[in-house]
Structures are given as C-alpha cells and as structure tokens.
N, C-alpha and C positions, 0 to 999 in steps of 0.2 A: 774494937775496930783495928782495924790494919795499917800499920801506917804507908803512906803512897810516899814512893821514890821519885826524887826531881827525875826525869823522862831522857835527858840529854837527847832532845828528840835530834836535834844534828848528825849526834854520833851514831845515833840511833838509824838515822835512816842511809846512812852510808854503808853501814854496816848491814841492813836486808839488801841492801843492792848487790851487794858482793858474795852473801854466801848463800847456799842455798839452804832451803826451810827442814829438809832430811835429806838426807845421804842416803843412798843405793847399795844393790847389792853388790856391787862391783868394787866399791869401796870400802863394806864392812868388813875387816880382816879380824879375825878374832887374836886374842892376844895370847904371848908365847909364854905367860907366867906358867909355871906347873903347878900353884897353889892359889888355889880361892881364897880368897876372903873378902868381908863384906865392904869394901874399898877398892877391889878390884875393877878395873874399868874396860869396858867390852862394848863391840861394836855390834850391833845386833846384827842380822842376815840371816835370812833361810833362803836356802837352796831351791833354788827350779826342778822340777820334776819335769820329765818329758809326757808324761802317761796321761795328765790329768786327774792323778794322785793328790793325795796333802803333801806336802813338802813335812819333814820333820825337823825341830829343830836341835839343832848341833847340841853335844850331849855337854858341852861348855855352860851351855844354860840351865842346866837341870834344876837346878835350883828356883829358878823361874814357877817350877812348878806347886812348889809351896802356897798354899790358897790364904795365906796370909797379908801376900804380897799383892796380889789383887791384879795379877799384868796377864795381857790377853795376846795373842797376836794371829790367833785360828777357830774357828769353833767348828771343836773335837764332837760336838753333837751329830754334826751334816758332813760325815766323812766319806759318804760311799756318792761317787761321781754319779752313780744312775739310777740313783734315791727320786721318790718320788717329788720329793720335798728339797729345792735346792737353793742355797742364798748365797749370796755375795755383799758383803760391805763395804760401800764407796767410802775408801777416807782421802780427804785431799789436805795438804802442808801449806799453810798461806802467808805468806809474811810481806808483800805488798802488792795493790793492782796494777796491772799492765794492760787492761783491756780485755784479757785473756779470763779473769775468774769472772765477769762479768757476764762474759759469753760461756761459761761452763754451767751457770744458775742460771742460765735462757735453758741451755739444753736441757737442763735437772727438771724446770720447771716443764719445757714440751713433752719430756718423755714422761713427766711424773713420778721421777724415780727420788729418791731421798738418799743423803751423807750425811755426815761427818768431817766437818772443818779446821782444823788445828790450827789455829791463829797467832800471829804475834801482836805485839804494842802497837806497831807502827801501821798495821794494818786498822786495828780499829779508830784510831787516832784520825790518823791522813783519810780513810773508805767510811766512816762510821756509818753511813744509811747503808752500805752495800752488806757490813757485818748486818745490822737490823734486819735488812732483807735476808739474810741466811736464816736466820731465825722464824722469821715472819713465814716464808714456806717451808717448813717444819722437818727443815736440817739443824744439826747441833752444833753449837758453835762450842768449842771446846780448846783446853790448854796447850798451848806451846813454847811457853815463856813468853815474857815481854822481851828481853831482845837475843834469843837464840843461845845464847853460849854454851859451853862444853861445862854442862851438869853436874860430871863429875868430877871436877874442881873444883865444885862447892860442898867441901865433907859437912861444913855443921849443919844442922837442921834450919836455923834459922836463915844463914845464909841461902843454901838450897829453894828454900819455904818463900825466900823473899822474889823470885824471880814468876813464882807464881801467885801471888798475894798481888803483887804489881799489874798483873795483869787482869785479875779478878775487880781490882780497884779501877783501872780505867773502864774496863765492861761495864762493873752497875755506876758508875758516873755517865755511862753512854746509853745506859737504858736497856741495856743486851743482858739477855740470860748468861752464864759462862756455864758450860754442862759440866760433871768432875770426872773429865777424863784429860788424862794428860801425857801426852806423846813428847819423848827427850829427844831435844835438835841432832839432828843427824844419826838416832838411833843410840846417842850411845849416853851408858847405865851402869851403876853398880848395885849390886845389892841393896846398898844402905838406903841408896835413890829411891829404890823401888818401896824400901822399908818407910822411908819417913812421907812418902806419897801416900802410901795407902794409911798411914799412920794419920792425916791430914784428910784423910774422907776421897783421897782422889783412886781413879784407877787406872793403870798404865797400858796405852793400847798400841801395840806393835803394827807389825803388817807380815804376811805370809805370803804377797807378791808385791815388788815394786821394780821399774825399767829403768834404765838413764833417761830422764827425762829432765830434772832440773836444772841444766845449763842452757837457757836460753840463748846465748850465741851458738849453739851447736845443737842444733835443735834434730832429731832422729825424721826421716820420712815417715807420712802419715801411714802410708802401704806395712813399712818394719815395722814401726809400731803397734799396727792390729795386730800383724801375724805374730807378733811377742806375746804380746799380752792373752791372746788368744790360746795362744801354745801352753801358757802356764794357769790357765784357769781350772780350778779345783773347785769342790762342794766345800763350803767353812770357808770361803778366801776372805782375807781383809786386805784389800788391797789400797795402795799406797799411790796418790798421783799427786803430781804439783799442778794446781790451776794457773799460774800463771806461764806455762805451756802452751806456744801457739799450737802445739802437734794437739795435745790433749783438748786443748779445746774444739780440733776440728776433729777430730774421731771418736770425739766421746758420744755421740748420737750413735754414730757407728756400732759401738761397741756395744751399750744400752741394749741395741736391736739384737742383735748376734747374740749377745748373753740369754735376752729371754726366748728368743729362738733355739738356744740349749735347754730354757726350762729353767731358767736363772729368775728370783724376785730377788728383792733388794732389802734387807735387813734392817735397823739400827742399832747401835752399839748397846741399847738398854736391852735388845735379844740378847746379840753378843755374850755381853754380863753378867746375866740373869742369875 
C-alpha cells in the first residue's frame, strides 16, 4: 500500500485557484542550458503550424523519443491532413469546478464524443460525483498530481512518485478508476520525470495544440477562440483545453461539429499508446 499524505486541503485549495492546471504555448520557453542531462528541466511546447500539418517538436526534445520513456504528445500514425482516416484527442487539465467542467461533460455527453481528463486532489475531493461521472460516461480520468507543483523539483523518485501515489490514493478512496497516464503541471519535465514515470507503469501525455485559455479573468472571445483552434488543427492532434473555461465551455459544441465536418472522430489515449 501507499502511504496517503495529510491533504493540507486549505493550502490545497488556495493554491488551484491561483494557478493554472498547464501552461500554454506562449509560456513554454525552452531553456538556454547547451547541455542535456537527465535533470534538465524544460518547458514543453510545440509550435503551430499554419498548413494543417503536425507541428514537430523542437529538437531540445529528442530524447523524448526513446520508447522507453513512454511520453506521447502526437500520434505520428494519422500524419497526413487528408487521410481517410482522421482523430483528434480531447484532453482537458482539471484542478477545480467552476461551473464550466460541468457544462463541458453536457456537451461531451450531447455530442457523444470522449476525452481524457487530468485531474488534481482538490478536484476529486471538493467535485467527487462530477470525477465519477467522467468516468461513468467513458472518459479517462487520469494523473495530474494531487496538488500541481513544479515536478521537476522533485529529483528522488520517491519524492516525485509521492505526488502521484497521493492522488491515486484519494481516487480509489472515491471509487474512481485513476487511468496511468500522467500529464506534468504546466508542461514542464525532465528526463528522469519521464524515466521514473514510466519506471512506475505510468505514461506521460503531452499535447501537440493548446491556446491561452487558462486565465479565467481574461478569458479570449469565443469567435478567436474557434478561429485558433481551427487554424491549428492537424491529423494526430492531442489537444490541450482547460474545462474550467467559460470560452471553452461555450465553443466546444462548436468545435465538436466543425471537426467532424473535416472528418475528425475522436480517439482515446489507449489508441494514442497502443
């Protein structure tokens, strides 16, 4: 058994208010070390494409590509835009409700389409029937840490290990499946993260599109919003949204429709993987 950390749900939940559940691409600046190594700490991002291409990513990563490591953030299978055969993988970043993920799983459920939810503590805690119901209509509820922090500040294993132990432990106490996929808050990763993740059965799942969207005081027009997200849609996309997005929650019908009007279905991460 694993042992469960007292919760500091207080600090806990002061702390999902304040930051958000990943970082964007606007924010991820890759770092100016000229030397790798397995402690290196990097901000993920891939670049927008104009064409409706894959985006590739930044050769800072390469190492990513070691199949060892178990980390996804594209699938290189469904590369050609006018394939007959096209997916896309909803993944949404969830670290508490606002009304807004509530209304994102209306839409999931109207349009029938399935994701992938990356949860923290305080969400399953404070929302637990709302985590249940992610599961129940047969999205994946999956790892985010219990309360967000910067991953790669945790070098030992155990340290690291215990931020997802923590959360695996309040899940099956709530009756929730926990899926083993595991997205690092804000994108950012090193090597060894990625090593002692997959080392632990987990697999580390990136994104290949994500917009400014997690500042809810500053929330983008729903009109920018389409036309972004739309601009950079790709065959293989994994894309990245926050549900607790009043934009996202009201375009996401929108988008749903317009994607399979390209000839878009909807994946899950066990495709992804495979």
């Amino acid at each position: 058994m694993k042992k469960i950390i007292p919760s500091g749900a207080m600090v806990l939940f002061a702390l999902c208010l304040t930051v958000s559940c990943s970082a964007g691409p606007d924010t991820n600046i890759p770092p100016t070390a000229a030397v790798h190594n397995e402690n290196t700490a990097y901000n993920w991002y891939c670049k927008k494409t104009d064409d409706n291409s894959q985006p590739l990513a930044d050769s800072l990563f390469s190492f990513m590509e070691n199949d060892s490591l178990a980390t996804y953030y594209i699938d290189k299978s469904h590369s050609d835009f006018d394939a007959d055969d096209k997916v896309i993988y909803l993944t949404f970043d969830a670290g508490y409700e606002n009304g807004n993920v509530e209304k994102i799983l209306d839409t999931l459920k109207e349009k029938e389409a399935v994701g992938a939810f990356f949860v923290l503590e305080n969400l399953v805690l404070r929302n637990t029937d709302l985590v249940r119901r992610m599961e129940k209509e047969g999205h994946l509820v999956c790892n985010h840490t219990a309360t967000h922090p910067d991953m790669t500040a945790k070098i030992g294993k155990e340290a690291f290990m215990e931020e997802l132990w923590r959360l695996e432990d309040v899940c099956a106490d709530s009756g929730i499946t926990l899926s083993n996929y595991y997205r690092p808050p804000e994108g950012r990763f090193s090597e060894q993260n990625l090593r002692i993740a997959a080392d632990e059965g987990y697999k580390t799942v990136m994104w290949s599109y994500a917009y400014v969207d997690w500042d809810n005081n500053a929330q983008p027009s729903p009109e920018e919003s389409i036309k972004k997200v739309l601009s950079g849609t790709h065959n293989g996309e994994v894309i990245l949204l926050h549900p607790t997005s009043a934009t996202n929650a009201q375009i996401l019908g929108d988008l749903i429709d317009a994607w399979r009007d390209m000839g878009f279905r909807f994946g899950t991460l066990d495709e992804l993987t495979k």
